[in-house]
N, C-alpha and C positions, 0 to 999 in steps of 0.2 A: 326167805330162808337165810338164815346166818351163813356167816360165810370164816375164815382163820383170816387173822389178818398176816397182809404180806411184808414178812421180813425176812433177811432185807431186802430193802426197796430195789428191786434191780427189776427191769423191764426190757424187751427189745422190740422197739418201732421198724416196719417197714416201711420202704417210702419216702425215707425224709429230705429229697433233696429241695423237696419246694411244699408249701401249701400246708396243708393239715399236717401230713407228718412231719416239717421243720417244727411246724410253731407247739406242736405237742411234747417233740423230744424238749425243745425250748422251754415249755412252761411245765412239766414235771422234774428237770435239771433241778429249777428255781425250788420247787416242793422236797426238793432231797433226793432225790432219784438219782440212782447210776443207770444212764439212760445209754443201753448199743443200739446206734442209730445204724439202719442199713441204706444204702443204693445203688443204684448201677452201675454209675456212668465216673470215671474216675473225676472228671471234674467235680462233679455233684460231691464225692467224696475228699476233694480237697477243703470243699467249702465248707464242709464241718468238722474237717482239722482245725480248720481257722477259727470257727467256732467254742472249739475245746471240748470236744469229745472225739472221740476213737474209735469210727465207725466200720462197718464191714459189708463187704461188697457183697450185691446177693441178686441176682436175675432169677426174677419169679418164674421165669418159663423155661428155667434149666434147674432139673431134679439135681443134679450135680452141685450146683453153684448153692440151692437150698442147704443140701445136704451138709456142706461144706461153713455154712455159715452159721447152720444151728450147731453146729459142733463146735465150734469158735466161740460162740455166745455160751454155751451152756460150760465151757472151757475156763472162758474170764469169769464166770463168775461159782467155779469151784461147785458144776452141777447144781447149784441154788438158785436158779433162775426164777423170778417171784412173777415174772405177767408176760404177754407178748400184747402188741397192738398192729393187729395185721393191717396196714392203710395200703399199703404198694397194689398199685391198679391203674387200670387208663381204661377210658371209653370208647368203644371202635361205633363211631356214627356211620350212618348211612340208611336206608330202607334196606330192608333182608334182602327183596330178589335183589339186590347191588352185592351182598356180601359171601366172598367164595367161601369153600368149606377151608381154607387156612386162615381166613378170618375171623371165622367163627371159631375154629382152633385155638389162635392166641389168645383171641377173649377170654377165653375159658383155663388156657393155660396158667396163665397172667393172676385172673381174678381169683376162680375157684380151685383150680389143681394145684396150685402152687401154694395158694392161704393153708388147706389144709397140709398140704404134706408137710411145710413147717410147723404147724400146731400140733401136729402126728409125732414129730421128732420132740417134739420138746415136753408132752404131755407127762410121758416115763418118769425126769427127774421133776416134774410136779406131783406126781401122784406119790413119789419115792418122801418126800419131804413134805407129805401130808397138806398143801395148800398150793393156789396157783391161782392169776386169774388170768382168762383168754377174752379180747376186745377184736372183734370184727367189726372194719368200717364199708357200712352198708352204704345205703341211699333211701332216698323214698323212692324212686325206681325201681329198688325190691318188695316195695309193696304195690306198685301203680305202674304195670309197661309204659311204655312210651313211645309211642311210633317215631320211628329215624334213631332210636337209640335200642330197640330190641334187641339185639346180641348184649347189651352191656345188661339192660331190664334183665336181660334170660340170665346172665352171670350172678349177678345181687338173689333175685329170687335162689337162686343157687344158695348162693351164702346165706341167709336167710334159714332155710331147709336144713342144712347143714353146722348150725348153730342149731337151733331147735333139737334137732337130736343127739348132738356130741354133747347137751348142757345135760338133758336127762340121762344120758348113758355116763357121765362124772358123777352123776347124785353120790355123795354121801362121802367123794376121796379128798373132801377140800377146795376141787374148782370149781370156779365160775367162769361161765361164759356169757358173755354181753354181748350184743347186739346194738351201735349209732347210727343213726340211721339221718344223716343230713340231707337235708335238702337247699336250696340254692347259697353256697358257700361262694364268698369272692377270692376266687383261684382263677388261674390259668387252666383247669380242668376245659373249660369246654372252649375255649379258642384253641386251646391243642386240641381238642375232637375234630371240630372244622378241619383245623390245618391237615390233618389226620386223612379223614375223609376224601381232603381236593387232592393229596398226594399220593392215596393207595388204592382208590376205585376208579374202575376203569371209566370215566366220562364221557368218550366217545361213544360208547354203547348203553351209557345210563339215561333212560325218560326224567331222571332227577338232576341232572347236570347243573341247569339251570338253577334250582332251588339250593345247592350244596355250595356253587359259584356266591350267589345273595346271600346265603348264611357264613360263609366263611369273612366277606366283607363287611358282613355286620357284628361279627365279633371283633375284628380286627379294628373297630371305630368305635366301639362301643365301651366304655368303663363306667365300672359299677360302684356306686356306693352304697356303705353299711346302712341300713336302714330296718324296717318291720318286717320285710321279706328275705334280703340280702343279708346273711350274719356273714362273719369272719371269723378265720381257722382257729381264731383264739376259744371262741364260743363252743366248736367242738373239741378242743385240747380240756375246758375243762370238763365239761361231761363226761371226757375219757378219763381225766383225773378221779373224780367219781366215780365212774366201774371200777375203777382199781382199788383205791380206797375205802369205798363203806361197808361196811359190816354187811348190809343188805345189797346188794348191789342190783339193778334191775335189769332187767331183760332186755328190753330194748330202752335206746334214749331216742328221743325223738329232739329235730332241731329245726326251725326255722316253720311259720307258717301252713307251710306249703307242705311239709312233713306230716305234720297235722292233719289236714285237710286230706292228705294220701292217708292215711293211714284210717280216718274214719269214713272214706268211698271205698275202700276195700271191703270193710265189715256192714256198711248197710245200703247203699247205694246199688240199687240194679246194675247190670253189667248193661243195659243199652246208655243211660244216663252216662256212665263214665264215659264210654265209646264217643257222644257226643262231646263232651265235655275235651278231651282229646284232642277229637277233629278238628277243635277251632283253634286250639292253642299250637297245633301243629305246622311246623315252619311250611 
């Protein structure tokens, strides 16, 4: 399906104080873009003053702090906002029976409640201005759970769901919505998961203790280089570039091997096959 193209180019990335979202706001800047970068943490948000953008502060697990920043964004740019790229997210690792119900809370706050209520906010002066396009960064964990990462799996699959129906419920105002859906990306992602894990589950009463102790020291020694499995953030900055720009733009992108490979054990591979397949890759 054709799509209006977006002009002007104004976008607002969540997320960007490291990883995907620095190097996207990064490389759509380059492409012309007036890129509102968002994040949390004032340091984070120094860093991309230095940068040379003009970012806005935005905690995904306060409807307030959303509320607050979609009005600011759609503010600068004179209610013509042309795309959002919702990345702001973090992985709560652990086995389930480890994780309380405010853990699973955040998760959800963070990833799914909060993607959409700014996509909610901003949708009005998309649809008002006849085009828009909306970019949700997925995983392949929203197509293929993951045992020790289940609350983040259950979060994606979320996004996922809720992409799928906000795109057909837009038919025909102009927007798009996308779906990236990467797979093994070299970030800091998943050594903050570790670190994550050894500092908010209770260990003393966890049968995993041991395994979460082994996994956090092997991320904390372990660095990755780009290779056939391992892509870098630049790799999904352009794919988002892509959703934003093509006339066509596609439903889902898919990134790295592994992506792949989830993505076509979802549609033909029995559910005990996966289940093994799992088992053994499981820390």
């Amino acid at each position: 399906m054709k799509y209006p193209t977006v002009n002007p180019r104004t976008v607002l990335i969540t997320g960007c104080s490291t990883g995907i979202g620095a190097a996207t706001a990064l490389y759509l800047k380059e492409r012309g873009w007036l890129v509102i970068p968002t994040a949390r943490q004032e340091a984070d948000l120094e860093n991309l003053r230095r940068t040379g953008f003009e970012p806005i502060a935005m905690d995904m697990a306060d409807a307030d702090s959303v509320a607050q920043g979609a009005a600011e964004a759609l503010a600068r740019c004179d209610q013509r906002l042309g795309a959002v790229v919702n990345n702001a997210g973090y992985g709560q690792s652990g086995a389930l029976e480890d994780l309380s119900r405010d853990h699973l809370r955040r998760q959800f706050e963070v990833n799914v409640l909060g993607l959409q209520d700014l996509t909610n906010r901003l949708v009005p002066a998309m649809r008002t201005q006849g085009y828009g396009r909306v970019v949700h960064i997925s995983s392949v964990v929203g197509q293929v759970s993951i045992p020790f990462l289940g609350a983040y799996s259950a979060s994606k699959f979320a996004v996922e769901a809720l992409a799928d129906a906000q795109r057909v419920e837009l038919r025909g105002s102009g927007i798009a919505v996308a779906v990236v859906e990467p797979g093994p990306i070299i970030t800091e992602f998943r050594r903050t998961a570790a670190r994550r894990a050894a500092a908010t589950l209770d260990l003393d009463r966890s049968r995993n203790a041991a395994l979460y102790r082994a996994e956090l020291e092997r991320r904390e020694n372990h660095t990755r280089q780009p290779d056939f499995i391992n892509k870098t953030p630049l790799d999904v900055a352009i794919k988002i570039a892509h959703a934003l720009e093509a006339d066509r733009p596609r439903r889902r992108y898919l990134i790295t091997l592994p992506a792949y490979i989830g993505y076509f054990m979802r549609r033909v591979a029995p559910y005990a096959l996966i289940d093994a397949v799992l088992a053994r890759k499981a820390p």
